[in-house]
C-alpha positions as CSV (number, residue, x, y, z in Angstrom):
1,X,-67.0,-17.2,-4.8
2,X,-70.1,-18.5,-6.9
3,X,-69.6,-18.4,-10.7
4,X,-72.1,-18.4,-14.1
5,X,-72.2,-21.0,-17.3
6,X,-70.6,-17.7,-19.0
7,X,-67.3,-18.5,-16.9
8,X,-67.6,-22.1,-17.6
9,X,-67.8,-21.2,-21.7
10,X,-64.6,-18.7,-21.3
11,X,-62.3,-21.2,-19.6
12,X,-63.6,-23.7,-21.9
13,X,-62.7,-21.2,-24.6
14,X,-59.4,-19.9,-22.9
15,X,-58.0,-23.7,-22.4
16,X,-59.7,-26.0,-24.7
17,X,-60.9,-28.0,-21.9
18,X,-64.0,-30.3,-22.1
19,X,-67.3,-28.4,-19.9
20,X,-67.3,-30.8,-17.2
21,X,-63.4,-30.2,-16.8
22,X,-64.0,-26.4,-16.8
23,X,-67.1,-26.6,-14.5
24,X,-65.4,-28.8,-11.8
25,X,-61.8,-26.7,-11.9
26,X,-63.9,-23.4,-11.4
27,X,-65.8,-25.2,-8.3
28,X,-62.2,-26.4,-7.2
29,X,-61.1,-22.8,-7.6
30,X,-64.1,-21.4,-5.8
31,X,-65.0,-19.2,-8.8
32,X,-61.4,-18.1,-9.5
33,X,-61.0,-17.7,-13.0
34,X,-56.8,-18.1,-13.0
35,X,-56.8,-20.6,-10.4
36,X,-58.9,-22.5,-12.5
37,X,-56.8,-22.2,-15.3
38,X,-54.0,-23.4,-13.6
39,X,-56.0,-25.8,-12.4
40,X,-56.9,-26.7,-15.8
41,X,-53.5,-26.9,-16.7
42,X,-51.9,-28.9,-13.6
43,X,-53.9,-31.8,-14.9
44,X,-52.6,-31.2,-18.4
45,X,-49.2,-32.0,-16.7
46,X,-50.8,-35.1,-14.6
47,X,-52.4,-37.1,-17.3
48,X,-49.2,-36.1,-19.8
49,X,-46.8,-37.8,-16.6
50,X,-49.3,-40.4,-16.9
51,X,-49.1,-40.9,-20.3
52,X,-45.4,-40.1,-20.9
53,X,-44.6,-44.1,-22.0
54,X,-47.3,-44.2,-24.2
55,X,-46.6,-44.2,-28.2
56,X,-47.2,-40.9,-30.2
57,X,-47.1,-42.6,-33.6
58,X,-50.2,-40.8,-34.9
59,X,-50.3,-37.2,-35.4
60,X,-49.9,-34.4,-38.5
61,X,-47.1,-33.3,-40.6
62,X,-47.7,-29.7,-41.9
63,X,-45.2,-27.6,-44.0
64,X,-45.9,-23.8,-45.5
65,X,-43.7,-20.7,-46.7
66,X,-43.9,-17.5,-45.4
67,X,-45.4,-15.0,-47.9
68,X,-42.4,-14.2,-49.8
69,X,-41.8,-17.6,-50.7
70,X,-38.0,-17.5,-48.8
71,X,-38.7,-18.9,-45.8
72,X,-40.4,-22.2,-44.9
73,X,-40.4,-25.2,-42.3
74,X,-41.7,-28.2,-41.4
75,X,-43.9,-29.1,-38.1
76,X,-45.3,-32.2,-36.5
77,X,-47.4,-32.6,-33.7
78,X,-48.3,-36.6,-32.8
79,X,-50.7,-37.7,-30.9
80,X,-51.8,-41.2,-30.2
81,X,-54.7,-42.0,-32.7
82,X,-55.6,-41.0,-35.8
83,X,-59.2,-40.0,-34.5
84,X,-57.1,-37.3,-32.5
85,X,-55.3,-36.4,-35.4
86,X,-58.1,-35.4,-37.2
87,X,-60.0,-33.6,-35.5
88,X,-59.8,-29.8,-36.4
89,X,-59.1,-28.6,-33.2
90,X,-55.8,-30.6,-33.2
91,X,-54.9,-29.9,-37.1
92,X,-55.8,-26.2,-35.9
93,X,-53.3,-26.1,-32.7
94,X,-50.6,-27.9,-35.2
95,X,-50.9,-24.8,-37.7
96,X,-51.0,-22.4,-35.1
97,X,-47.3,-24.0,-34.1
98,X,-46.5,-23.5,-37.7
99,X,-47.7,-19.9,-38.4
100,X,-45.5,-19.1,-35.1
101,X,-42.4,-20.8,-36.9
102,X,-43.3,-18.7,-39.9
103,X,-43.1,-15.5,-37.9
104,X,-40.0,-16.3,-35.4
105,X,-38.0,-18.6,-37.8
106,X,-36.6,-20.3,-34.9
107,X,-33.5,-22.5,-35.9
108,X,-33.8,-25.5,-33.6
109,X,-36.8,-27.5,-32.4
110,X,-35.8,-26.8,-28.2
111,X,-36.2,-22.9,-30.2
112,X,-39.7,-23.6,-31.3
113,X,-40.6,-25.0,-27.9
114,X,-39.4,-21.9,-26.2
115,X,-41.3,-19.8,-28.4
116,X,-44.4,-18.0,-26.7
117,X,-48.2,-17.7,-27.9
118,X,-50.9,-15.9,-25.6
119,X,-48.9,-15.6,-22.8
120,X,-47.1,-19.6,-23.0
121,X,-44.7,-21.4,-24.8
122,X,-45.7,-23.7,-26.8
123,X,-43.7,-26.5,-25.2
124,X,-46.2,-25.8,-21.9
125,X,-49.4,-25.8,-24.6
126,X,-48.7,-28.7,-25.7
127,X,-48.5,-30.4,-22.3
128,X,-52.1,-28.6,-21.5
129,X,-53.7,-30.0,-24.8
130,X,-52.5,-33.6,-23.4
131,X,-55.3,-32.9,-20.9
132,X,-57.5,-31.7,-23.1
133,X,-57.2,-34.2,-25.8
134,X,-56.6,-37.4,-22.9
135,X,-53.9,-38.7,-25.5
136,X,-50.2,-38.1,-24.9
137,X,-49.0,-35.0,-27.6
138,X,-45.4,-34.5,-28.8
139,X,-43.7,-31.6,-31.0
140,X,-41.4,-34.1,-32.3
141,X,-40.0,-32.4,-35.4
142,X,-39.1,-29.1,-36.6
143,X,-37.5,-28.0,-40.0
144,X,-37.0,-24.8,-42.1
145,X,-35.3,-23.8,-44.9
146,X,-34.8,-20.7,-46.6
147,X,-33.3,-19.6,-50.3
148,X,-34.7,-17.6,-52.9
149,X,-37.6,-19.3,-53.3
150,X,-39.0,-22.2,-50.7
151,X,-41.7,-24.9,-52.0
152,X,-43.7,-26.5,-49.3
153,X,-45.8,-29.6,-49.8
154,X,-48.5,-31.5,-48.0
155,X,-49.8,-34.6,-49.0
156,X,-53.8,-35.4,-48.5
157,X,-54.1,-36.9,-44.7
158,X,-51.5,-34.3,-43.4
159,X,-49.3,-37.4,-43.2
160,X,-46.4,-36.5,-45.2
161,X,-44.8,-33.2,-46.1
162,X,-42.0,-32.0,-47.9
163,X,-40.3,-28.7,-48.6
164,X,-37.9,-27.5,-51.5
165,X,-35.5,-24.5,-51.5
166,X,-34.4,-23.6,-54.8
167,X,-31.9,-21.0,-55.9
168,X,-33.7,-18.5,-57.6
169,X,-37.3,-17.7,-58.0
170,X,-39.2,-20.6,-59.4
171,X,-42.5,-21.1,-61.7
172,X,-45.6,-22.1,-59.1
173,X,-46.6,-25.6,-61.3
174,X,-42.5,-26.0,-61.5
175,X,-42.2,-26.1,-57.9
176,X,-45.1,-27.7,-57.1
177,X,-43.8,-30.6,-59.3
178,X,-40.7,-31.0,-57.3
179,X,-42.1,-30.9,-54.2
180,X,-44.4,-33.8,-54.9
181,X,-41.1,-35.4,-56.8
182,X,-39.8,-35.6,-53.5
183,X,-42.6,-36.5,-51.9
184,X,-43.3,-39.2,-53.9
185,X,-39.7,-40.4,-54.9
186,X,-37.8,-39.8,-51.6
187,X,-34.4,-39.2,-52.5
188,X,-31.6,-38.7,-50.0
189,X,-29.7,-36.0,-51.3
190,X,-29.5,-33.1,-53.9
191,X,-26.9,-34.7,-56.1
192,X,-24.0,-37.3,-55.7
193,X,-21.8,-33.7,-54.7
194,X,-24.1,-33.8,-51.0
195,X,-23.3,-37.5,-50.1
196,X,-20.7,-37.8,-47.8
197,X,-17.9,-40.0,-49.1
198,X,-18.1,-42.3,-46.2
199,X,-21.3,-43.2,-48.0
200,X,-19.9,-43.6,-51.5
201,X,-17.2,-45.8,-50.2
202,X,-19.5,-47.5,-48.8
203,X,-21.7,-48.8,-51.9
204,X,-19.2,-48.8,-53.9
205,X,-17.5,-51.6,-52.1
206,X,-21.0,-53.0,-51.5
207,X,-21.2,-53.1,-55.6
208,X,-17.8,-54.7,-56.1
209,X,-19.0,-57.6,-53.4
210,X,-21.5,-58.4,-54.9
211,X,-20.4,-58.3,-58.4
212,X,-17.2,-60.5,-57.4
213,X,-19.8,-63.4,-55.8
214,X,-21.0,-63.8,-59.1
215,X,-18.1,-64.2,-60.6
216,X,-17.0,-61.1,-62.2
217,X,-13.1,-61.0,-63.2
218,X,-11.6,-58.7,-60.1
219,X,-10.0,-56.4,-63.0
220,X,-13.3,-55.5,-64.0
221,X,-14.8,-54.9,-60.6
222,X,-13.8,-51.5,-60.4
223,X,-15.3,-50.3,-63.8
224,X,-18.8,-52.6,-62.9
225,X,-19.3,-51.1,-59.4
226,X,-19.2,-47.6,-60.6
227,X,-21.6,-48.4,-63.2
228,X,-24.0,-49.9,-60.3
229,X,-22.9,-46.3,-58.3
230,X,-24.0,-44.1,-61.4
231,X,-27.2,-46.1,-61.3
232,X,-27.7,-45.7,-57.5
233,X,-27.0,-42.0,-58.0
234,X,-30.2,-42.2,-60.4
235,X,-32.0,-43.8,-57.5
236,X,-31.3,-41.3,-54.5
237,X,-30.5,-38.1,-55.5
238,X,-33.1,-35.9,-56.5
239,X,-31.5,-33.8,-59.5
240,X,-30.6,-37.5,-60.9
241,X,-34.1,-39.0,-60.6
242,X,-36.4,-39.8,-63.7
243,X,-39.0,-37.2,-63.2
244,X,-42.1,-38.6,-62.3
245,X,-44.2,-37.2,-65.2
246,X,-42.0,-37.8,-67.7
247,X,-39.7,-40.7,-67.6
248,X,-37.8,-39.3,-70.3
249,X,-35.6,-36.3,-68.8
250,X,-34.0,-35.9,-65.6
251,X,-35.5,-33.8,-62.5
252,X,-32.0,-31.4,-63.4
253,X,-32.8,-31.7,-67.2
254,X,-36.6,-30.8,-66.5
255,X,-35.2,-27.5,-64.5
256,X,-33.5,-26.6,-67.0
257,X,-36.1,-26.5,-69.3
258,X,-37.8,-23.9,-67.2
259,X,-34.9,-22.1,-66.5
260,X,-31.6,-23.0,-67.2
261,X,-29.8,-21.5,-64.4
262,X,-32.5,-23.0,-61.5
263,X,-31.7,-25.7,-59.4
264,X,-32.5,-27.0,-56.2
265,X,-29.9,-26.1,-53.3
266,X,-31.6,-28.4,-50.2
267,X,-35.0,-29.9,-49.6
268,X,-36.7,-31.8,-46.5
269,X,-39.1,-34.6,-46.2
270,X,-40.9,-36.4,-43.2
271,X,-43.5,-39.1,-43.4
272,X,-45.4,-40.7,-40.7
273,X,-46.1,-43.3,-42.6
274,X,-42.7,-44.9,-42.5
């Protein structure tokens, strides 16, 4: 079965294959248009075996809300260079991911990866963009949140992203400025309330260790290390944080300036910079 450079551009178009790739999988297939696919797509799977212990440090860290601002999640996609990682086709594939999370709000990343588009999941496209791309792909986090309102965040480079759910509807600069708080800050938690105790314990008796090295009387340790806590608090959570553009007040006081009853209930962050 003979076939035209029209066939050629419609696989290429179909799989995302390179021309040469398409041609020789169609001459392969004798013509065949789905056994070229799936020829298309076997070596996909071959050159992602091939590439399995290679390193996906590279890659793109997207986060958006669904329309009515109460639903949103976090996606990355690595790949092994940053020249992949830029390239629009790749950024492209990564969003299409996302507006599929979006629509399906699936709760776990295994969820995601089971999730169908055009016919595949997306755990079998991103094997088949391995071949295309020659570097080895991995869907390698997932995250959503929803709340009355959700704030997402992406840094320029698509290298870090955050999202923030807050409890009632929120002001667009308001939200905007705690997303980037978190982006740029990287708390831990909400408030001291969200750290597990274990945690507490923990640097509280780190405090008191320290503070009795240098000397300090051991009937004053107590009283010193939860001064160092309440400063540590300051450090990690996010309601306790200096704002970042003003010094002055609180990220909680700063709320409360634009509504006193808003506050933040969970937020996410991922960096591939780390």
């Amino acid at each position: 079965m003979s076939f035209t450079t029209a066939d050629v551009v419609k696989l290429r178009k179909v799989s995302g294959a390179g021309m040469m790739d398409c041609k020789n999988a169609l001459k392969d297939a004798e013509g065949n248009f789905d056994k070229a696919l799936e020829i298309i797509r076997e070596k996909g799977k071959l050159i992602a075996n091939k590439r399995a212990d290679r390193d996906a440090a590279e890659g793109v860290a997207l986060a958006k809300a669904t329309e009515d601002g109460k639903f949103g999640a976090i996606v990355v996609l690595n790949c092994e260079t940053d020249f992949v990682a830029k390239n629009e086709s790749f950024v492209a594939f990564a969003e299409k991911i996302l507006a599929k999370a979006l629509e399906a709000k699936p709760e776990s990343l295994e969820a995601l990866k089971a999730l169908e588009i055009d016919g595949s999941t997306i755990e079998a496209q991103v094997t088949e963009q391995t071949g295309v791309t020659g570097e080895k792909l991995d869907l390698s986090y997932y995250k959503c949140l929803a709340d009355e309102a959700v704030v997402p965040y992406i840094h320029p480079g698509n290298k870090l992203s955050t999202l923030v759910a807050f409890n009632k509807a929120v002001d667009t600069q308001v939200g905007k400025d705690i997303a980037m708080q978190v982006a740029a800050m990287a708390p831990v938690s909400v408030d001291e309330a969200s750290i597990p105790q274990a945690e507490i314990d923990k640097e509280l008796e780190f405090a008191k260790e320290k503070y009795r090295k240098e000397g300090k009387p051991e009937a004053m340790l107590e009283k010193i290390a939860q001064g160092s806590l309440n400063k540590w608090y300051k450090d990690v959570t996010l309601l306790n944080q200096a704002f970042v553009k003003d010094g002055k007040v609180a990220v909680k006081d700063y709320l409360k300036q634009a509504d006193a009853d808003l506050t933040v209930t969970a937020f996410d962050r991922y960096t591939l910079n780390a």
